[in-house]
C-alpha positions as CSV (number, residue, x, y, z in Angstrom):
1,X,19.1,-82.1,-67.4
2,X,17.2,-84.5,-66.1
3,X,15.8,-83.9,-62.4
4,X,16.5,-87.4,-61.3
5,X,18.5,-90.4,-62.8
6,X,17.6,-94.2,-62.5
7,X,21.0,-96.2,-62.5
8,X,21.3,-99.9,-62.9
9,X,24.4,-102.0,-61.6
10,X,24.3,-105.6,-63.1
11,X,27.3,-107.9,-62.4
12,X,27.3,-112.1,-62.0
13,X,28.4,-111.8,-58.4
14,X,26.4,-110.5,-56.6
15,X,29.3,-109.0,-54.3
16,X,30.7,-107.5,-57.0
17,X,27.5,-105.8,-58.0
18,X,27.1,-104.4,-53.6
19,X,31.0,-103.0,-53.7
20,X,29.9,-101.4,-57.2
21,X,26.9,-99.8,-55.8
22,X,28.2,-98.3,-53.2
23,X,30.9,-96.9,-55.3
24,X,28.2,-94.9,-57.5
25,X,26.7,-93.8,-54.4
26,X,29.8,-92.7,-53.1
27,X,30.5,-90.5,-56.0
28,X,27.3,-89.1,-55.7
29,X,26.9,-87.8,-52.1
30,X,29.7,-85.5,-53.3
31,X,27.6,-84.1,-55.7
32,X,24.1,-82.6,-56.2
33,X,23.0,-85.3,-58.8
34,X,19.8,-87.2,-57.7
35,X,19.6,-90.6,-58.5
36,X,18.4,-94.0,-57.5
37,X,20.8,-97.1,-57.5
38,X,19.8,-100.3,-57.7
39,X,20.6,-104.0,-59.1
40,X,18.1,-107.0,-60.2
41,X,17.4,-109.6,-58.3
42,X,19.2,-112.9,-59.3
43,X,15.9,-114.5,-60.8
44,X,14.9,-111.9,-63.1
45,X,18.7,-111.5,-64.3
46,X,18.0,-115.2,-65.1
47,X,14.9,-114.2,-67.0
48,X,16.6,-111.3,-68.9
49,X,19.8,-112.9,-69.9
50,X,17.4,-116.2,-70.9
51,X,15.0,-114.1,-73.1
52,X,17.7,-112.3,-75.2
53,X,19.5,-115.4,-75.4
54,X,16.2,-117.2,-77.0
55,X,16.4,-115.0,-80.5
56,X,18.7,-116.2,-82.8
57,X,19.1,-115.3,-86.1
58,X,19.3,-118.8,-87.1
59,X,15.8,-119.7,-86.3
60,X,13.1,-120.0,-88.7
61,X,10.7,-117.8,-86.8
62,X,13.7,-115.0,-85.9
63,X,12.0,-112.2,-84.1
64,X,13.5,-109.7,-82.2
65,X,10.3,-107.9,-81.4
66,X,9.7,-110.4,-78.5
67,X,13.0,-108.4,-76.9
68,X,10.0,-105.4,-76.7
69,X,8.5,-107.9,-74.1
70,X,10.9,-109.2,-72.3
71,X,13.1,-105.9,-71.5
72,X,10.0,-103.1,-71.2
73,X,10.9,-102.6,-67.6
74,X,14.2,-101.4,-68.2
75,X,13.1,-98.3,-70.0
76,X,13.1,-96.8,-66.3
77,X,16.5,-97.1,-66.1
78,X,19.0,-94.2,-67.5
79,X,22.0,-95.6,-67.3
80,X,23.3,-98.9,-67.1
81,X,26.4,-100.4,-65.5
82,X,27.8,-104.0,-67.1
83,X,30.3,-105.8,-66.1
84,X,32.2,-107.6,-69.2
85,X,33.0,-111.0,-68.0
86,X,29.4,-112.8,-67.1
87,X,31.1,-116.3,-65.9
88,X,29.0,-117.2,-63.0
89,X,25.7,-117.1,-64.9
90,X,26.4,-121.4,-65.2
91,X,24.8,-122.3,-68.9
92,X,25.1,-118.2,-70.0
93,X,28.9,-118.2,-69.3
94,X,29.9,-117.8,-72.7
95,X,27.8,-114.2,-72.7
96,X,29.9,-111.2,-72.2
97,X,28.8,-107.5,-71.7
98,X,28.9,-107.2,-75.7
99,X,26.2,-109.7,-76.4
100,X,23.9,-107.9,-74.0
101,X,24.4,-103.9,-74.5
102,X,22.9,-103.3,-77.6
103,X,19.9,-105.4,-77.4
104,X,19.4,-104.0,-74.0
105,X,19.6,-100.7,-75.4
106,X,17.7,-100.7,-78.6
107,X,14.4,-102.9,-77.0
108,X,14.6,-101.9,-73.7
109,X,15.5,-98.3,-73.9
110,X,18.5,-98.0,-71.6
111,X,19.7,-94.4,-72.1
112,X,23.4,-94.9,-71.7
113,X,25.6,-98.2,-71.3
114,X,29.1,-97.9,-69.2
115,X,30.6,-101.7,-69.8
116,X,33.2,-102.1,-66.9
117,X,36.3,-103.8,-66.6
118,X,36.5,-104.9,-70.4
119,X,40.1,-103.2,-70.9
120,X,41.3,-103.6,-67.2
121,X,44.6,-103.2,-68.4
122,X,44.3,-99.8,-69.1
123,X,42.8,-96.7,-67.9
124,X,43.8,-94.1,-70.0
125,X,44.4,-95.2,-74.0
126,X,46.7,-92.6,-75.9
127,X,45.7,-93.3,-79.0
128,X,42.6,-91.5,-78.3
129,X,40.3,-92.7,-81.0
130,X,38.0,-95.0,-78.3
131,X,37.2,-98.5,-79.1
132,X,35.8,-100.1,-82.1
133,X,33.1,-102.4,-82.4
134,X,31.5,-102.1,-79.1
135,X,28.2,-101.3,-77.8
136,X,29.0,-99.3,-75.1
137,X,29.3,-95.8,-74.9
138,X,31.4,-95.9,-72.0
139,X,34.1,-98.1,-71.2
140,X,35.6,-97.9,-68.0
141,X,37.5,-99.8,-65.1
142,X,35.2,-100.4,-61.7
143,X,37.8,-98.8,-59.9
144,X,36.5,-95.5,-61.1
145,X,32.9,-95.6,-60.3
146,X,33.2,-93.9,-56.9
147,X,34.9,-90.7,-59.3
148,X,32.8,-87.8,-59.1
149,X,33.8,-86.8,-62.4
150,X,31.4,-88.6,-63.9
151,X,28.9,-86.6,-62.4
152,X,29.5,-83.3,-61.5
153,X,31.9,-80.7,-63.9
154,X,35.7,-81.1,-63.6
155,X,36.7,-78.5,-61.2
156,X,40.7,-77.7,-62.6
157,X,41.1,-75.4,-59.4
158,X,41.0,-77.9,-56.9
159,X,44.3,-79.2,-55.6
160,X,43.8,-82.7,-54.7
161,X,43.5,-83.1,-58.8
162,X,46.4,-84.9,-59.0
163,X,46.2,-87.5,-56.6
164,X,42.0,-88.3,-56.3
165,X,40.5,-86.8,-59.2
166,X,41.6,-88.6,-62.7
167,X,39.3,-87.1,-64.8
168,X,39.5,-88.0,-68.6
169,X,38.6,-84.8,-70.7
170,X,36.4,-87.4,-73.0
171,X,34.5,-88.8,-70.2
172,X,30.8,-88.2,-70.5
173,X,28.9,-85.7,-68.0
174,X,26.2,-88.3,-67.1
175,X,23.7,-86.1,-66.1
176,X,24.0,-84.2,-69.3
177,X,24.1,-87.0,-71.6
178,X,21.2,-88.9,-70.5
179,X,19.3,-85.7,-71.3
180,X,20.6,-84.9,-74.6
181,X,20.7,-88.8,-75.8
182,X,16.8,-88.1,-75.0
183,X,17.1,-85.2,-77.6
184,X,19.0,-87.3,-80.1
185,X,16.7,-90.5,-80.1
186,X,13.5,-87.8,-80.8
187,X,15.6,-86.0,-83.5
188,X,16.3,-89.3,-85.4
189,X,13.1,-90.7,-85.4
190,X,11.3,-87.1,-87.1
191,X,13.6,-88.1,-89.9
192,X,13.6,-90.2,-93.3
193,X,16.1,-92.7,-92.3
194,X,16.1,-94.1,-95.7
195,X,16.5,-91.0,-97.5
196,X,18.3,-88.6,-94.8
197,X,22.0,-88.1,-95.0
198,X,24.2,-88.0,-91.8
199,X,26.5,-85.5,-92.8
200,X,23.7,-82.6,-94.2
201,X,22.0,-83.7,-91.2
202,X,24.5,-82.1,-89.0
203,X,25.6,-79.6,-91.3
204,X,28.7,-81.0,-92.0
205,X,28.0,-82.1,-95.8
206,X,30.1,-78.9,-97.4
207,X,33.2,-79.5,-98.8
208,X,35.4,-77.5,-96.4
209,X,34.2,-79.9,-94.1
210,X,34.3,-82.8,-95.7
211,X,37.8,-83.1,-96.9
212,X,39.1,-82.0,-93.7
213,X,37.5,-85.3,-92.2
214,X,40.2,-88.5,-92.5
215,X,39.7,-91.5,-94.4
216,X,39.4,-93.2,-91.4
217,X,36.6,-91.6,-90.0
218,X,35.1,-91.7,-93.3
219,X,35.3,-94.9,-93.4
220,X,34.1,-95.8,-90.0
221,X,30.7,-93.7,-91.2
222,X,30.2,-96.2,-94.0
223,X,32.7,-98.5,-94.5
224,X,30.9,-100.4,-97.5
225,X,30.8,-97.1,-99.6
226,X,33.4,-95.1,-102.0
227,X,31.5,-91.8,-101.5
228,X,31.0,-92.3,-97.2
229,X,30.2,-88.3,-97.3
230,X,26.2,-89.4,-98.8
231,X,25.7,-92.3,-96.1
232,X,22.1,-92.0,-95.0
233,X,21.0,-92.9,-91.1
234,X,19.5,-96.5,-92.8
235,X,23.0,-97.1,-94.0
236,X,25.2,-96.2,-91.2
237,X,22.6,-98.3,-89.3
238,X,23.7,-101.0,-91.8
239,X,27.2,-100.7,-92.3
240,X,28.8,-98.5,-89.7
241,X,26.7,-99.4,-86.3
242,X,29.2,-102.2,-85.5
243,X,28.4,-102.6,-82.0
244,X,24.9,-104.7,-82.3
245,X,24.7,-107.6,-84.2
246,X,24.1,-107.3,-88.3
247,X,20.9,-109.7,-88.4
248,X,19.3,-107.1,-85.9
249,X,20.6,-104.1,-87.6
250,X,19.3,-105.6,-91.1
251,X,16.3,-107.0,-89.5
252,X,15.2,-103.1,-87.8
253,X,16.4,-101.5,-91.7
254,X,13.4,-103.2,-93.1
255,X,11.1,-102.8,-90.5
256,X,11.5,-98.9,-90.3
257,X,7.6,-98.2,-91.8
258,X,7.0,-99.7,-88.0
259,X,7.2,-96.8,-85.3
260,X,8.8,-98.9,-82.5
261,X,11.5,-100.7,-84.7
262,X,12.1,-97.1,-86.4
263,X,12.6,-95.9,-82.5
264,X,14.7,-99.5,-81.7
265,X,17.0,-98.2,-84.8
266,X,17.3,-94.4,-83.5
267,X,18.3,-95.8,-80.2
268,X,21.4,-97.6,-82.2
269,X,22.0,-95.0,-84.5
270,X,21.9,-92.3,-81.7
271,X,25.1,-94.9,-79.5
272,X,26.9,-95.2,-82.5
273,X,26.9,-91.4,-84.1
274,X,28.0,-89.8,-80.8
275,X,30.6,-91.9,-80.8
276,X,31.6,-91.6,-84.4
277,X,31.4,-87.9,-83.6
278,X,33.3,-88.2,-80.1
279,X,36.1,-89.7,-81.3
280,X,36.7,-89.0,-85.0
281,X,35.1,-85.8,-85.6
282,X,36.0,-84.0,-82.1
283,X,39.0,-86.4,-80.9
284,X,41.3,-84.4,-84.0
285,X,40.0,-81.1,-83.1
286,X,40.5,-80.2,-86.9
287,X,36.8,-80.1,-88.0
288,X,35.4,-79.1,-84.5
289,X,37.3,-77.7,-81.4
290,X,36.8,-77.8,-78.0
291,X,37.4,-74.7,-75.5
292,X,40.2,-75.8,-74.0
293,X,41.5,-77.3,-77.0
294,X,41.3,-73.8,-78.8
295,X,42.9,-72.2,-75.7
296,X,46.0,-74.6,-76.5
297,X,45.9,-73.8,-79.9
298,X,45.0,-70.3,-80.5
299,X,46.2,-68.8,-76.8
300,X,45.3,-65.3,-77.9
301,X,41.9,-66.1,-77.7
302,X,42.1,-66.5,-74.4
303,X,40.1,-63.8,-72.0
304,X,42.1,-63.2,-69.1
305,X,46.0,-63.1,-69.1
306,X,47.9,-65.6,-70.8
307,X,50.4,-65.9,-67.9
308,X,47.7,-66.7,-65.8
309,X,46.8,-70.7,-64.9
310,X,43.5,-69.5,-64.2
311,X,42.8,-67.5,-67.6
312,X,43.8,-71.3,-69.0
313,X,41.8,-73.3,-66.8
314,X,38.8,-71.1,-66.8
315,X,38.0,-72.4,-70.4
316,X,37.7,-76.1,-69.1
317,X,34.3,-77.2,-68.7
318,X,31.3,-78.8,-70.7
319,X,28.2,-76.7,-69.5
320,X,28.7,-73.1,-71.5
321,X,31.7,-71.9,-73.4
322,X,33.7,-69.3,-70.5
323,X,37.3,-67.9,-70.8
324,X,37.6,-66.7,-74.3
325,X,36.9,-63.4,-76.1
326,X,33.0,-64.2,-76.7
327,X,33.0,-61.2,-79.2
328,X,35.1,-63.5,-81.6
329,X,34.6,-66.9,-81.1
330,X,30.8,-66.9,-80.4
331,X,29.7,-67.0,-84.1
332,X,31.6,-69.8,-85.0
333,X,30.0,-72.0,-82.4
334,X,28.3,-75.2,-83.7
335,X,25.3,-74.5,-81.0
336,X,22.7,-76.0,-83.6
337,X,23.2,-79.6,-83.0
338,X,25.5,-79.6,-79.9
339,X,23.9,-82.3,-78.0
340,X,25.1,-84.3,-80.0
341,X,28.4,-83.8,-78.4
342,X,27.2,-82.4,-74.6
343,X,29.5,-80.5,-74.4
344,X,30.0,-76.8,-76.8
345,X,32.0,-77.1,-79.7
346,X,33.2,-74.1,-82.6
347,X,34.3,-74.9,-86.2
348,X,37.9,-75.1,-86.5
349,X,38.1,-73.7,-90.2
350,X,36.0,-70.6,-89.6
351,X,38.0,-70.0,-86.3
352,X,41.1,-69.7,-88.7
353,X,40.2,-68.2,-91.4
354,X,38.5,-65.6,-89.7
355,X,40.6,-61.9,-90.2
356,X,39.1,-60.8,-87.0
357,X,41.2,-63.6,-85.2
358,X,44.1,-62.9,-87.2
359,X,44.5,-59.6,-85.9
360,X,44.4,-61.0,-82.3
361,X,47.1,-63.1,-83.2
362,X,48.9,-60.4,-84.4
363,X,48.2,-58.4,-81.0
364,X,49.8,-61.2,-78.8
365,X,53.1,-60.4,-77.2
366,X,53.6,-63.0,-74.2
367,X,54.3,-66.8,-74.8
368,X,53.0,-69.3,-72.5
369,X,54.1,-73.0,-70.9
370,X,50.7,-74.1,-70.0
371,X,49.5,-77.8,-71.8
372,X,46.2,-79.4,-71.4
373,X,45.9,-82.7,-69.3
374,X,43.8,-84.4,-71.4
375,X,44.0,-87.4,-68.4
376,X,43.0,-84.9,-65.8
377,X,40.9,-82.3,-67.6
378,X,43.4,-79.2,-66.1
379,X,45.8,-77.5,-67.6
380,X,49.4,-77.3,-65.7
381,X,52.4,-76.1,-65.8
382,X,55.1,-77.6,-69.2
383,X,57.1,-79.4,-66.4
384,X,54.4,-80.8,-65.1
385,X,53.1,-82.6,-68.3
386,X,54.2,-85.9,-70.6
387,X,53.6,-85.6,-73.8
388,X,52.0,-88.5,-76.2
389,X,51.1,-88.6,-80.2
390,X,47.3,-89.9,-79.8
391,X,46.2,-92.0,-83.1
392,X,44.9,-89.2,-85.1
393,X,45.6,-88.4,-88.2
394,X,46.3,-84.7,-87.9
395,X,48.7,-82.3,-87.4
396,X,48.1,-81.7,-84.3
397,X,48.2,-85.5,-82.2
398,X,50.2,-84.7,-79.5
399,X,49.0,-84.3,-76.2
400,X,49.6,-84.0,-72.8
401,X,48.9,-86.2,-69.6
402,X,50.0,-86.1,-66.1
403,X,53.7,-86.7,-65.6
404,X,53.2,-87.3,-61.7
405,X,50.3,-89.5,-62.8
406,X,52.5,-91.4,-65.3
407,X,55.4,-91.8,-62.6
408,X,53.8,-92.6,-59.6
409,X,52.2,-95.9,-61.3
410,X,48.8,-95.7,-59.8
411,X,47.3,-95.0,-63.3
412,X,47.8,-97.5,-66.4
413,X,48.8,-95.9,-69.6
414,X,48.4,-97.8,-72.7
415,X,50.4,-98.3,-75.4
416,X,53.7,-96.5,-74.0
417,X,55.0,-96.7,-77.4
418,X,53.2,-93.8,-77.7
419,X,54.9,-91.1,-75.3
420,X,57.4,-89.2,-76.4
């Protein structure tokens, strides 16, 4: 992981941007994460906001390589806080977060964007499948950056869970993240772009794999194409990075002979992918599976007692695979390319299929009532948990949240349509 993080907080008002700070640094003096917090200065937001606003595509001269320029000193930074809504900048009021992510990230090498306050109206979605079309990786309400989930593993065995700690299971492990993206962005840019296919890439070009990915996600890979399964990086670049404008997308496609425009494209590419990958490769759990996802699932591969809440929440956590029978899940892991997901991940197929498994299924005698909050990364007890149908094409779309969560009122859930 990295040793020490560099985090940027930008907002229009400038009061905003102190009460944000000192959230962060809240969140981290509970935790052993080093970083540095800090904001620009109201002049050289002016400057920022003014040179990425200069470039259009419609100019006759359109040149995004002066963004190289104008954002180099933001390559410090790690992560980067935005708020959405950008009124008080006077003649840039029009700009939102959207306009500035992706630039920010692709020429000045901002590691990972959290856009704030976008979707204030909700902080947990139930359909699950993330938002489309953004540039962020992370969207997330304000209200939430003094969480020290964001930092520092969920910790299912504390007992003020319920009340202080929301902690969505998808929610990013900063510290983690920054240090894999790292890994990703090198990764892409060893590649052929133009001839290198996503899916063999990762390994997931078979057909056992393929046809158990949906339509939609698919689709969302290359939406321009009938056979999606063959994309290469240039043409998800093209077609399915829909967070950063298409002239700079096409205008980085032809300019990949050019190291820094191929490394301005693997920044994109690297956004976009993990969060194809998040949310419609992982988010089903059919292709890939998630610890405590397979605990829910497949319960007797669980290590310690099934009647246990501890053998149950022992599996939840995003560092190294504990609480299940190592001995027969460990060589279905998908440990190869994992940082693309931070967090460890086994084939879902070759988990079922496998007679070794079958035989500890057989072997299981006690049933359990224990669901996985997928709002506060815990399990608890049936009673204790709402369930929801999350937008996923799958058998398996329902999940839990927190009924006390969901009752007290403290916590938005969006749509409602979608609890059962």
């Amino acid at each position: 992981m990295t040793e020490r993080l560099e985090l940027l907080v930008v907002d229009d008002l400038p009061a905003a941007e102190e009460a944000n700070e000192r959230k962060i640094r809240s969140a981290l003096d509970a935790t052993s994460t080093a970083a540095e917090v800090s904001h620009l200065d109201r002049e050289r937001l002016g400057v920022l906001i003014d040179a990425i606003g200069s470039v259009k595509p419609s100019d006759a001269q359109y040149d995004p390589s002066k963004w190289f320029t104008s954002l180099a000193d933001l390559g410090k930074y790690d992560v980067l806080f935005l708020d959405y809504r950008l009124p008080d900048l006077d003649e840039h009021a029009w700009l939102t977060a959207e306009d500035l992510a992706g630039v920010i990230r692709a020429f000045g090498g901002v590691r990972q964007v959290v856009i704030l306050n976008r979707f204030h109206e909700v902080d947990f979605d139930l359909g699950m499948t993330g938002w489309g079309a953004t540039s962020a990786d992370l969207h997330l309400n304000d209200q939430f950056l003094s969480n020290s989930g964001l930092w520092t593993p969920p910790d299912p065995t504390d007992d003020e869970t319920d009340q202080k700690r929301f902690r969505p299971w998808h929610w990013p492990l900063l510290p983690r993240v920054v240090s894999d993206i790292r890994t990703c962005i090198s990764e892409i840019e060893c590649l052929d772009l133009r001839d290198a296919s996503v899916l063999r890439h990762l390994k997931m070009d078979e057909q056992r794999v393929t046809r158990v990915l949906t339509h939609t996600a698919l689709g969302s890979l290359n939406p321009a194409s009938k056979t999606p399964e063959e994309t290469t990086f240039e043409q998800f670049l093209l077609h399915g990075c829909k967070g950063v404008d298409e002239s700079v997308r096409k205008f980085l496609a032809e300019n990949l002979d050019t190291p820094t425009y191929k490394t301005a494209a693997a920044r994109i590419i690297t956004s976009e992918l993990r969060r194809w990958l998040a949310f419609m490769v992982l988010g089903p759990q059919d292709v890939l599976i998630d610890p405590p996802h397979m605990a829910q699932r497949m319960p007797w591969l669980l290590a310690g007692p099934v009647d246990k809440l501890e053998s149950w929440n022992a599996t939840v956590g995003t560092e190294e695979p504990q609480g299940l029978k190592g001995n027969l899940v460990d060589k279905h892991r998908f440990d190869e390319h994992e940082h693309w997901f931070s967090r460890p991940v086994f084939w879902t197929r070759n988990l079922q299929f496998d007679d070794a498994i079958d035989a500890a299924f057989e072997e299981l005698e006690e049933e359990s009532d224990w669901a996985f909050l997928e709002d506060f990364s815990r399990f608890a007890a049936g009673g204790d948990c709402a369930e929801f149908t999350a937008a996923f094409n799958s058998i398996w779309a329902n999940r839990f949240v927190s009924a006390t969560a969901l009752d007290e009122g403290n916590i938005v859930y969006a749509p409602k349509v979608r609890l059962l």
